[in-house]
C-alpha positions as CSV (number, residue, x, y, z in Angstrom):
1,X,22.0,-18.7,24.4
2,X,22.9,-21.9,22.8
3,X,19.9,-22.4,20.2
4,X,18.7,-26.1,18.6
5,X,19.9,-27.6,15.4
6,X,19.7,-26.5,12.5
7,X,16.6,-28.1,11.0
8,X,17.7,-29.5,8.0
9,X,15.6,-29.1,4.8
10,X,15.2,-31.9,3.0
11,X,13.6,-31.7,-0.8
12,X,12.7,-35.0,-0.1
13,X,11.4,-34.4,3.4
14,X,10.6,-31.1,4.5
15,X,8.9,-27.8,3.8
16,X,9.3,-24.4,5.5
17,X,6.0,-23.3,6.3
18,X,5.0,-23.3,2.7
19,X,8.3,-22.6,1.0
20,X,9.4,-25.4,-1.1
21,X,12.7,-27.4,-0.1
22,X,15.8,-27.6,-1.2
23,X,18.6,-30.1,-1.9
24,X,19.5,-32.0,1.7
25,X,21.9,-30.2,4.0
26,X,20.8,-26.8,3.5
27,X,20.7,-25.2,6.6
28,X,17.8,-22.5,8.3
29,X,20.2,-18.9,8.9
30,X,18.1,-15.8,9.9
31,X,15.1,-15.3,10.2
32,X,14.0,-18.6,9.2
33,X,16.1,-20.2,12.2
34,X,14.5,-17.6,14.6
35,X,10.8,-18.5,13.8
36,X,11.3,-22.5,13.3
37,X,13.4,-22.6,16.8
38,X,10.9,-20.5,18.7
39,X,8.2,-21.6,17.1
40,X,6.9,-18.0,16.1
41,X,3.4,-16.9,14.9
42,X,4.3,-14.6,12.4
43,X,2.9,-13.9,9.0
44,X,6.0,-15.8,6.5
45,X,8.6,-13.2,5.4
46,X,8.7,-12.8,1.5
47,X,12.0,-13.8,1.6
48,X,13.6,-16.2,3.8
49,X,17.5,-16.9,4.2
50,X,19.3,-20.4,4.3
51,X,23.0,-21.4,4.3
52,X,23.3,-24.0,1.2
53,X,26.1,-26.9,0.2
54,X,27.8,-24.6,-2.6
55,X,30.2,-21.8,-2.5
56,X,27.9,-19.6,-4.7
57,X,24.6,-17.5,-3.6
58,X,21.6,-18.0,-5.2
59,X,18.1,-17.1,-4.9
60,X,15.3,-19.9,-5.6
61,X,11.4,-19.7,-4.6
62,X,12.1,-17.1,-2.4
63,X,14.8,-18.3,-0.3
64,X,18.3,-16.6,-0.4
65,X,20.9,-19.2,-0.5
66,X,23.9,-18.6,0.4
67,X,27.6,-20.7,1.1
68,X,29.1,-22.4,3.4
69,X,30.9,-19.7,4.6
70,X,27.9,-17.4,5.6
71,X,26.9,-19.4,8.2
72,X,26.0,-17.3,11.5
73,X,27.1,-19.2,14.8
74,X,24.2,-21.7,15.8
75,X,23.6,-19.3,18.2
76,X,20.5,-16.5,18.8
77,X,23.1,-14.2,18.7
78,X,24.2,-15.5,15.9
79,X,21.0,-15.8,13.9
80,X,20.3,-12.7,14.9
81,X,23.3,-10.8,13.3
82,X,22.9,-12.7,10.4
83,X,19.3,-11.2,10.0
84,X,20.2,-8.0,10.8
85,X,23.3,-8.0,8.3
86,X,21.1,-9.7,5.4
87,X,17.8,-9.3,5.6
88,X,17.3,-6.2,7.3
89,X,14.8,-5.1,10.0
90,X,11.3,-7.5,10.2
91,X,9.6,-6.2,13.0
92,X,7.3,-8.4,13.1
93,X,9.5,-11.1,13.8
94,X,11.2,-9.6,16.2
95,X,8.5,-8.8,18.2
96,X,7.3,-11.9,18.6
97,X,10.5,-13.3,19.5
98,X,11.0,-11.2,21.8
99,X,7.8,-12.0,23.5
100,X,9.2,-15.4,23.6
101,X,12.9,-15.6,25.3
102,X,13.7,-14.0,28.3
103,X,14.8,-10.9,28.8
104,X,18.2,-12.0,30.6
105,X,19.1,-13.4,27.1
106,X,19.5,-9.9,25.0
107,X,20.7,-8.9,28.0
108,X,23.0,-11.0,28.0
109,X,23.9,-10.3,24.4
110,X,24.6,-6.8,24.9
111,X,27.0,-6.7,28.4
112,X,29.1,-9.4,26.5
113,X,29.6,-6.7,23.7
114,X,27.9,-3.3,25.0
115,X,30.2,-1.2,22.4
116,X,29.4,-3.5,19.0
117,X,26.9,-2.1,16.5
118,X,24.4,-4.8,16.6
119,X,24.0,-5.9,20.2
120,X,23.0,-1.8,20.8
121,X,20.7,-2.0,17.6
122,X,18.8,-5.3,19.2
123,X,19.4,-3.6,22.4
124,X,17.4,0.0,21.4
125,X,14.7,-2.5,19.1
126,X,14.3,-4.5,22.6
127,X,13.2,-1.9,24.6
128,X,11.0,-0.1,21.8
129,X,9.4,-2.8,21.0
130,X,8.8,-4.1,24.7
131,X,8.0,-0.9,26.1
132,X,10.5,-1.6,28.6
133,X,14.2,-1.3,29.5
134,X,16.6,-3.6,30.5
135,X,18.8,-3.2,33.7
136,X,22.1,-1.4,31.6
137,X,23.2,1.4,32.0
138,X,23.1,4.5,28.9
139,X,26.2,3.3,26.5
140,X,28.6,6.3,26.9
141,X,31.3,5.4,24.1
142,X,30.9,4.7,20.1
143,X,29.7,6.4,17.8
144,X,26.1,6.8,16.9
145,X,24.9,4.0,14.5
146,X,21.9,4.1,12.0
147,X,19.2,1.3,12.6
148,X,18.3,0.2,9.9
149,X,20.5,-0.3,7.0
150,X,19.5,1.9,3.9
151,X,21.0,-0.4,1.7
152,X,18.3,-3.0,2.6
153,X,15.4,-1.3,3.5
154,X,14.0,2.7,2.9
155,X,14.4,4.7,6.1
156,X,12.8,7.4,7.7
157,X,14.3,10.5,9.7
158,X,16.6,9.6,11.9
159,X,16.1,10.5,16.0
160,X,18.9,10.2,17.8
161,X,18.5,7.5,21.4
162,X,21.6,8.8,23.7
163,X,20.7,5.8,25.5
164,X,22.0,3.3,23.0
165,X,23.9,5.5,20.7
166,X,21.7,4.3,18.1
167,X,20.2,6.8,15.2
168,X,16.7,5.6,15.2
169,X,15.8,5.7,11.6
170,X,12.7,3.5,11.5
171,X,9.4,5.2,9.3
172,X,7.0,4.7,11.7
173,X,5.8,4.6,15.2
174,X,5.9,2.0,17.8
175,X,2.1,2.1,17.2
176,X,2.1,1.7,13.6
177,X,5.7,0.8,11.6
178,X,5.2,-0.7,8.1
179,X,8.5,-1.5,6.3
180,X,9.7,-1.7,2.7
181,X,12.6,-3.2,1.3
182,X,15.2,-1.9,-1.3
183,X,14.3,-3.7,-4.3
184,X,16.1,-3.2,-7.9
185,X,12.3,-2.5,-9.3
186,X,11.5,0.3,-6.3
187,X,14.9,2.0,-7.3
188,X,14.1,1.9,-10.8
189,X,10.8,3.9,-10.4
190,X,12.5,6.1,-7.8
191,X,15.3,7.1,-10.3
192,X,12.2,8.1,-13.6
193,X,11.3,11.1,-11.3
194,X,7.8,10.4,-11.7
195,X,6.7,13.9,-10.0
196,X,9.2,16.3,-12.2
197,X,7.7,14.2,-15.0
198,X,4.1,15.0,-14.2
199,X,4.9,18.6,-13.1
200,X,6.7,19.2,-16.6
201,X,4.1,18.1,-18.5
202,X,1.5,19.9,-16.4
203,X,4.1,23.3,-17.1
204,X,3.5,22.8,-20.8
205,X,-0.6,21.8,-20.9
206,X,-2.8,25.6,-21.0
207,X,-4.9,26.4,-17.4
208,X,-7.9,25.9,-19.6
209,X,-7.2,22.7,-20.9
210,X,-5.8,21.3,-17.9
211,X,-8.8,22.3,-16.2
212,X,-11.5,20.2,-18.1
213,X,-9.1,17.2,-17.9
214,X,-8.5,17.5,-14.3
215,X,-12.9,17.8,-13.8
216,X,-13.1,14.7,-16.1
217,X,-10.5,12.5,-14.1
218,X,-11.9,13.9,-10.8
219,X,-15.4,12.0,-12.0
220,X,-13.8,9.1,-14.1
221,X,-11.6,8.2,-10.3
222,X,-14.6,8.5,-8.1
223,X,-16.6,6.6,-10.6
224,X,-13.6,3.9,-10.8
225,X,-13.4,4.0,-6.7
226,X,-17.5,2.9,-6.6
227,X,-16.6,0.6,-9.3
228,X,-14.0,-1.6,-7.4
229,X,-16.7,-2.1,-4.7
230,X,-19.1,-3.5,-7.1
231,X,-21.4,-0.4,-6.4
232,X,-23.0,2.3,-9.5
233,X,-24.5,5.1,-7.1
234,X,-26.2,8.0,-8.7
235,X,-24.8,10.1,-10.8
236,X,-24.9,13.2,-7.8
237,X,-22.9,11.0,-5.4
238,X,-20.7,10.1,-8.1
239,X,-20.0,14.0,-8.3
240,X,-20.2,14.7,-4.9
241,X,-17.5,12.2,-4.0
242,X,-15.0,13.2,-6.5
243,X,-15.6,16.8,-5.5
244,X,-13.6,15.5,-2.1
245,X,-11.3,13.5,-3.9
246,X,-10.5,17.4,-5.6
247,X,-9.8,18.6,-2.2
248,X,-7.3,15.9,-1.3
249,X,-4.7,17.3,1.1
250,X,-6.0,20.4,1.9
251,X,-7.1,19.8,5.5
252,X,-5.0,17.6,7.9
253,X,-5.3,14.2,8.3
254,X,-7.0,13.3,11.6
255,X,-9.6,10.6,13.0
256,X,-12.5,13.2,12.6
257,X,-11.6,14.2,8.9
258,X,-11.7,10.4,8.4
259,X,-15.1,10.1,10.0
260,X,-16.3,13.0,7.8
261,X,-15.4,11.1,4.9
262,X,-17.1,8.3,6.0
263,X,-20.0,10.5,6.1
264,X,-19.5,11.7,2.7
265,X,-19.4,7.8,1.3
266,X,-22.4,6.4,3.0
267,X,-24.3,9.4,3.5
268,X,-27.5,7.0,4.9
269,X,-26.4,5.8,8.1
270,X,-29.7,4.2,9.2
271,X,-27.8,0.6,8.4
272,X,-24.4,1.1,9.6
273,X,-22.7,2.7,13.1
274,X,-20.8,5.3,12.0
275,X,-17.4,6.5,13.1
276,X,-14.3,3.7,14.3
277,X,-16.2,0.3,14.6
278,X,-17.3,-1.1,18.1
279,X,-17.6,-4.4,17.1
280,X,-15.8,-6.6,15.1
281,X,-15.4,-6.7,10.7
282,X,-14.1,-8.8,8.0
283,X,-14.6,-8.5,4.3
284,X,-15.8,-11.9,2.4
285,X,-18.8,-13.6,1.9
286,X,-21.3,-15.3,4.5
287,X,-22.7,-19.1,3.9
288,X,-26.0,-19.1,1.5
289,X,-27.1,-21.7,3.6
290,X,-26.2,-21.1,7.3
291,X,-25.7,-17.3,6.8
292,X,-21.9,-18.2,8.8
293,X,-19.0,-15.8,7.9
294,X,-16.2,-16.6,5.2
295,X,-13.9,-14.0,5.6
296,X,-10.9,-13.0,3.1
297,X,-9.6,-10.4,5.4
298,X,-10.3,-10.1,9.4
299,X,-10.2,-6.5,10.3
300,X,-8.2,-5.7,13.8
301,X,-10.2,-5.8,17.4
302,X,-12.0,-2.7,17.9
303,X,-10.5,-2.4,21.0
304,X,-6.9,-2.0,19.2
305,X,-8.5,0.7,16.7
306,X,-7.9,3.6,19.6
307,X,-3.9,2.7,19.9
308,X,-3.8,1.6,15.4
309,X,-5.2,4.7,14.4
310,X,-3.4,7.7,16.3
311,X,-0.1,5.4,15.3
312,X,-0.7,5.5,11.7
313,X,-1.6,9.3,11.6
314,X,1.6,9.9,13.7
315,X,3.4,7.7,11.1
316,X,1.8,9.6,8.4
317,X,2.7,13.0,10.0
318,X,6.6,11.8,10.8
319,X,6.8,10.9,7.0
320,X,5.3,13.9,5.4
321,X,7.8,16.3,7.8
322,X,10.9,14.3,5.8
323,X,12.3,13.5,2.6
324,X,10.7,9.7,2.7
325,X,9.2,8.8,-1.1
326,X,5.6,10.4,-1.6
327,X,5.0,7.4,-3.2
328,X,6.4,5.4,-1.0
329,X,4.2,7.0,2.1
330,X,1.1,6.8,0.1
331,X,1.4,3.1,0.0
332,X,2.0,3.1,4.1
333,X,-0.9,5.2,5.2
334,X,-3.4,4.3,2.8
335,X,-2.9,0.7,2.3
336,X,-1.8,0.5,6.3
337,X,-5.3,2.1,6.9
338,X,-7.6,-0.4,4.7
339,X,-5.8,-3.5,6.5
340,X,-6.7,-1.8,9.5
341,X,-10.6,-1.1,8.3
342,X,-11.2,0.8,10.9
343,X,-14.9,1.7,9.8
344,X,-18.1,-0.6,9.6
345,X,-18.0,0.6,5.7
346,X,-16.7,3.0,3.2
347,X,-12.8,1.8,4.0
348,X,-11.9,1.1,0.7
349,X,-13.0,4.4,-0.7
350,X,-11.4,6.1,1.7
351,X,-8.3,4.3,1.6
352,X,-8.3,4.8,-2.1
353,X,-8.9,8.6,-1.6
354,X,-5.3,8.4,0.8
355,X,-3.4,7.4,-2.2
356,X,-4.6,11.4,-3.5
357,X,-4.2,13.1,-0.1
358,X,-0.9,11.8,0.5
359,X,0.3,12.9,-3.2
360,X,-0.9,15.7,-2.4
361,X,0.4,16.7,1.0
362,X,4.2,15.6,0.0
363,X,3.9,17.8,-3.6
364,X,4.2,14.8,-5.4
365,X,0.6,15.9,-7.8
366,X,0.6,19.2,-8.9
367,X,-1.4,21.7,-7.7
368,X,-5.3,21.7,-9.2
369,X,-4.7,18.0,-10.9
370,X,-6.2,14.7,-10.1
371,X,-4.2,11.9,-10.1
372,X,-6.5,8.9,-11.2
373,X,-5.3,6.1,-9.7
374,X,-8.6,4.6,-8.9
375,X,-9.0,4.3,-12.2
376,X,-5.7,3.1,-13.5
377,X,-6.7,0.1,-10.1
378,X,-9.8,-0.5,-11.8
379,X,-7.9,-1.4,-15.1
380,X,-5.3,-3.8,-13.1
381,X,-8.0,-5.1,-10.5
382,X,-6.3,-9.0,-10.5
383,X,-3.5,-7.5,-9.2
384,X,-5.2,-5.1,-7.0
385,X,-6.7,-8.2,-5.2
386,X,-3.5,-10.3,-5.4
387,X,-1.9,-6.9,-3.2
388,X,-4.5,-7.2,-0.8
389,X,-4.9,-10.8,-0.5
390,X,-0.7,-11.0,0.2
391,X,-1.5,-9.2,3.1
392,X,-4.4,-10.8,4.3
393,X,-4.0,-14.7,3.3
394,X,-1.2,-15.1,5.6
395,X,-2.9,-14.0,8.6
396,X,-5.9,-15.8,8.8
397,X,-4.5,-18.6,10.6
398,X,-2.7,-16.7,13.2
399,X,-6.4,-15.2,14.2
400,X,-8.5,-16.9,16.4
401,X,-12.2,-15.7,15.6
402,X,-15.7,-17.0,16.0
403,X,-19.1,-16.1,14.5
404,X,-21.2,-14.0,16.3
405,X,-25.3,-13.7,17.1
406,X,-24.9,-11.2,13.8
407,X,-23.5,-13.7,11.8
408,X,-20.2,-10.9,12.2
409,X,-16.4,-12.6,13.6
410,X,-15.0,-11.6,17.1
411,X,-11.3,-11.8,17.4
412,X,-10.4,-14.0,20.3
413,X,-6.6,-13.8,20.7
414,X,-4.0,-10.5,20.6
415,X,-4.4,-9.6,16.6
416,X,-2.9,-6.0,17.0
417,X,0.7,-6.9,15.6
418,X,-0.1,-7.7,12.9
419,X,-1.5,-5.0,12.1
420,X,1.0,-2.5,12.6
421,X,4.1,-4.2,11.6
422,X,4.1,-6.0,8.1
423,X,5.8,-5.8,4.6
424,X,4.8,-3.1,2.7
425,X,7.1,-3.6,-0.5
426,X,4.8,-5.8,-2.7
427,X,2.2,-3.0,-2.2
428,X,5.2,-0.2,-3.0
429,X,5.8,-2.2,-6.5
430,X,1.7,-2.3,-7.0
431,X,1.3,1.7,-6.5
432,X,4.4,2.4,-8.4
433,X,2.9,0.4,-11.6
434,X,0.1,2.7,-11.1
435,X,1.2,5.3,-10.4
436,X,3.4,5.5,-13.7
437,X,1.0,4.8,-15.9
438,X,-1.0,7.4,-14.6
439,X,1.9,9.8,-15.1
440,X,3.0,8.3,-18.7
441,X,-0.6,7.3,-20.3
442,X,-3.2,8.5,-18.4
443,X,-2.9,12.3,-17.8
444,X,-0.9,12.6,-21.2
445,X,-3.7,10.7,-23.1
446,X,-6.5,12.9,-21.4
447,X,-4.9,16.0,-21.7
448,X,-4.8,14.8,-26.1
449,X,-8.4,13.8,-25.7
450,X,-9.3,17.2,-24.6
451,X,-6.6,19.2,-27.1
452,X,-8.7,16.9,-30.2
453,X,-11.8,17.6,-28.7
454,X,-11.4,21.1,-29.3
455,X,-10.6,20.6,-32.9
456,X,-13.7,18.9,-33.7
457,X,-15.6,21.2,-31.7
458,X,-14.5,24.2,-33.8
459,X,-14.8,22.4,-36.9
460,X,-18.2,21.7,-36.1
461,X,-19.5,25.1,-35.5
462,X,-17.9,26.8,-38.3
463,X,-19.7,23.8,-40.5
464,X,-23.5,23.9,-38.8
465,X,-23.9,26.5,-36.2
466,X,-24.4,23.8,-34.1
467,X,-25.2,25.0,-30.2
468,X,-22.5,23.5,-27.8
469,X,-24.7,21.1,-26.0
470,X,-25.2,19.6,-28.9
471,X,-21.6,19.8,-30.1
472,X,-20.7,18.3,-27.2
473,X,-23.2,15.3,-27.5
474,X,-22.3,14.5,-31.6
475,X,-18.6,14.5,-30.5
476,X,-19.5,11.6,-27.5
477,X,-22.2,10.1,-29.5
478,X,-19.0,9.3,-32.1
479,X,-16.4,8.9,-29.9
480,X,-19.0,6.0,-28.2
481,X,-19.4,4.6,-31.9
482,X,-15.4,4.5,-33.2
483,X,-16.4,7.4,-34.9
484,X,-19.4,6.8,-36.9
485,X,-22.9,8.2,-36.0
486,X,-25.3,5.8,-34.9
487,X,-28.6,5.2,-37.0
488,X,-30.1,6.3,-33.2
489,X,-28.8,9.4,-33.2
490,X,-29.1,9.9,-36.8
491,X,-32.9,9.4,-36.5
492,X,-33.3,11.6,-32.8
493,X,-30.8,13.9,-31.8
494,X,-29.3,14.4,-34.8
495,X,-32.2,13.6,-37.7
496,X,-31.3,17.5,-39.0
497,X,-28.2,16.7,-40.0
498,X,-27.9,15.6,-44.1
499,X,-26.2,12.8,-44.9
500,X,-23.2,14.9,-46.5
501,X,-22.8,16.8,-43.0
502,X,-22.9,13.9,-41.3
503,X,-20.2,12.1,-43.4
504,X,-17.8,15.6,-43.6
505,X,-17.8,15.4,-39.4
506,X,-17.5,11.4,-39.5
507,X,-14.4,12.3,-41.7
508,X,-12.9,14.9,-39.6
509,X,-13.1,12.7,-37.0
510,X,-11.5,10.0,-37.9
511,X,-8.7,13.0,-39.3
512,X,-8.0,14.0,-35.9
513,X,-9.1,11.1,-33.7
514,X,-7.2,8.6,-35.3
């Protein structure tokens, strides 16, 4: 079990797979040492562990350094238990390792210590991920021990394994198991209570006017969700789409509700196969000249599709029976689903429609209110892209594709593990961000809009008899103009109007508007 030197990393002479280097002597620990020893294929951790030359810790470019006396045994036991101890669980690491040593050698680990804590957590993690078990028999003594450490990473329920006396706290499936890490910004959006916040308000807003604000947002976030895909439908699908978006975690989530949706976003099939793809799928751009793909993203095999998509909706399921962050699970399933892209087109739609289902589902909205996050993403679309492209960018060169007759990619090596075991916590911060402006600015400012609106509406009846149609136009005509009334409308829709009627409304406006 004896593992290689240290590599040493040089700032001179060496970079880690795209992390800068640091002053000579500093040694790989962790993770790190797993994947430069073994060589792994793995999508770079966000944060990477190394043993420096001083006796103080200190983060730099995304490395942990820490002293001297850290250092784990040069040893993949020892590197192992470091990881575990500091950096938490990365499946996706693991996996691959564990693809790569034999067997004999975690078996190895845990007969030389079959009672310790972390020889039966890489023991149970072994078998999960292998689908396998090794020749040991149950452990009978210890006590039970949580896999994952809450301090480091958010856990899901726990399930008891008698055979390792481990409490099997991952969120996820073996199928689908997306992790996020315990950072001091998650914890901070965690402890505002974003829900009671949005529920209080809601509490102290009139049925009435909650209800036009809610049917506004329902068509300003299906609007936003076209938007982000460069697309300006009609206004009917517009309508028809945030109509769904309305009834977001009503019905269960299964493969055939997210078919229908399909159906309901590209309701002209004649161009596309509908339902889970058959074929392959990227999203990018193709060559002007050659017509050749240039893909940003590579979706996953079709052939994984039937083992990805029944492990994210029992992920989803597992997580909306516990206590596990509603926003937190929203950022699982419905980011987890458009890396995924399961469907020819209409995944990003639909993924964007999973951040109001899952909201939903865990209680996290209340009742009869839409939470716009499509168009709060719309607003922060740079950093919508950078989200998506930290998921994508590092996986491009572990996937082996070429172009086919159809100028489409086929995946030529084993793509599905990356698909179901990745970082989620970048994404978590994302979806927070918009999740509390939505909460803080964008319901609260609606809810005003609608409250001054009908101010102005009253004034304006009282002052002309004015129809409401038309009361309703004046006031959007104005609130289009910064308040003033366009010589258009002064000359068509509104040419009855005197001039002193017109500047007694412009004035009320600008009372109550602001």
């Amino acid at each position: 079990m004896k593992m290689a030197n240290f590599n040493q990393i040089s700032r001179d002479e060496t970079i880690f797979h795209g992390f800068p280097g640091m002053e000579e002597g500093t040694r790989l620990a962790g993770y790190s040492a797993l994947i430069q020893d073994h060589d792994l294929k793995v999508p770079m951790p966000d944060h990477l562990c190394a043993i420096g030359t001083k006796h103080k810790k200190f983060n730099l470019d995304g490395w942990r350094i820490f002293t001297p006396r850290h250092a784990p045994a040069d040893t993949l036991y020892g590197h192992l238990i470091f990881a575990l101890k500091y950096e938490g669980i990365d499946l996706a690491v693991l996996n691959a390792l564990f693809q790569k040593i034999d067997y004999r050698e975690i078996r190895g680990i845990v007969l030389a210590e079959p009672t310790g804590g972390y020889s039966r957590r890489l023991w149970f993690l072994w078998e999960w991920l292998r689908e396998k078990q090794l020749d040991i028999e149950d452990a009978r003594t210890g006590n039970f021990i949580a896999l994952i450490n809450s301090k480091l990473q958010y856990e899901g329920k726990s399930y008891p394994s008698k055979r390792h006396r481990v409490r099997n706290n991952l969120p996820g499936t073996r199928n689908f198991c997306p992790l996020i890490r315990k950072t001091e910004k998650l914890e901070l959006f965690i402890g505002k209570r974003l829900s009671e916040k949005a529920i209080e308000n809601v509490g102290r807003t009139h049925p009435d006017l909650l209800n036009r604000a809610a049917a506004f947002l329902l068509l300003k976030d299906s609007k936003a969700s076209y938007m982000i895909e460069g697309e300006t439908p009609p206004h009917s699908r517009i309508e028809r789409w945030g109509r769904i978006i309305g009834e977001a975690g009503q019905r269960k989530l299964r493969i055939p509700e997210l078919e229908y949706l399909q159906q309901i976003v590209i309701p002209d099939d004649r161009f596309i196969e509908p339902g889970l793809r058959k074929e392959g799928g990227f999203v990018g751009q193709h060559d002007r000249s050659s017509g050749m793909p240039m893909p940003d993203h590579i979706s996953a095999r079709p052939e994984d599709l039937w083992i990805l998509m029944p492990g994210l909706i029992e992920t989803y399921e597992l997580l909306c029976q516990d206590d596990f962050d509603a926003v937190l699970t929203a950022t699982l399933i419905a980011f987890g689903f458009v890396f995924i892209h399961p469907f020819e087109d209409g995944n990003g739609r639909i993924h964007r429609y999973l951040f109001h289902h899952v909201l939903a589902e865990k209680g996290f909205v209340p009742k009869g209110l839409t939470f716009p996050v499509s168009a709060v993403i719309l607003e922060r679309i740079e950093e919508y892209r950078r989200a998506l492209e930290h998921f994508s960018k590092p996986r491009l060169d572990l996937i082996e594709w070429r172009a086919t007759e159809k100028n489409n990619v086929a995946v030529l090596n084993e793509t599905i593990d990356l698909y179901r075991y990745f970082d989620a916590t970048k994404h978590a911060e994302f979806f927070f961000e918009c999740v509390e402006e939505t909460v803080n600015k964008t319901l609260p400012e609606e809810v005003a809009y609608q409250r001054k609106y009908d101010l102005l509406n009253e004034f304006i009846k009282n002052y002309v008899g004015m129809p409401d149609q038309l009361v309703d136009l004046l006031i959007r005509f104005l609130a289009q103009n910064n308040g003033k009334l366009s010589k258009r409308g002064r000359a068509k829709e509104f040419e009855k109007l005197t001039d002193n009627e017109i500047q007694a409304i412009e004035r009320k406006f600008a009372e109550i508007f602001g």
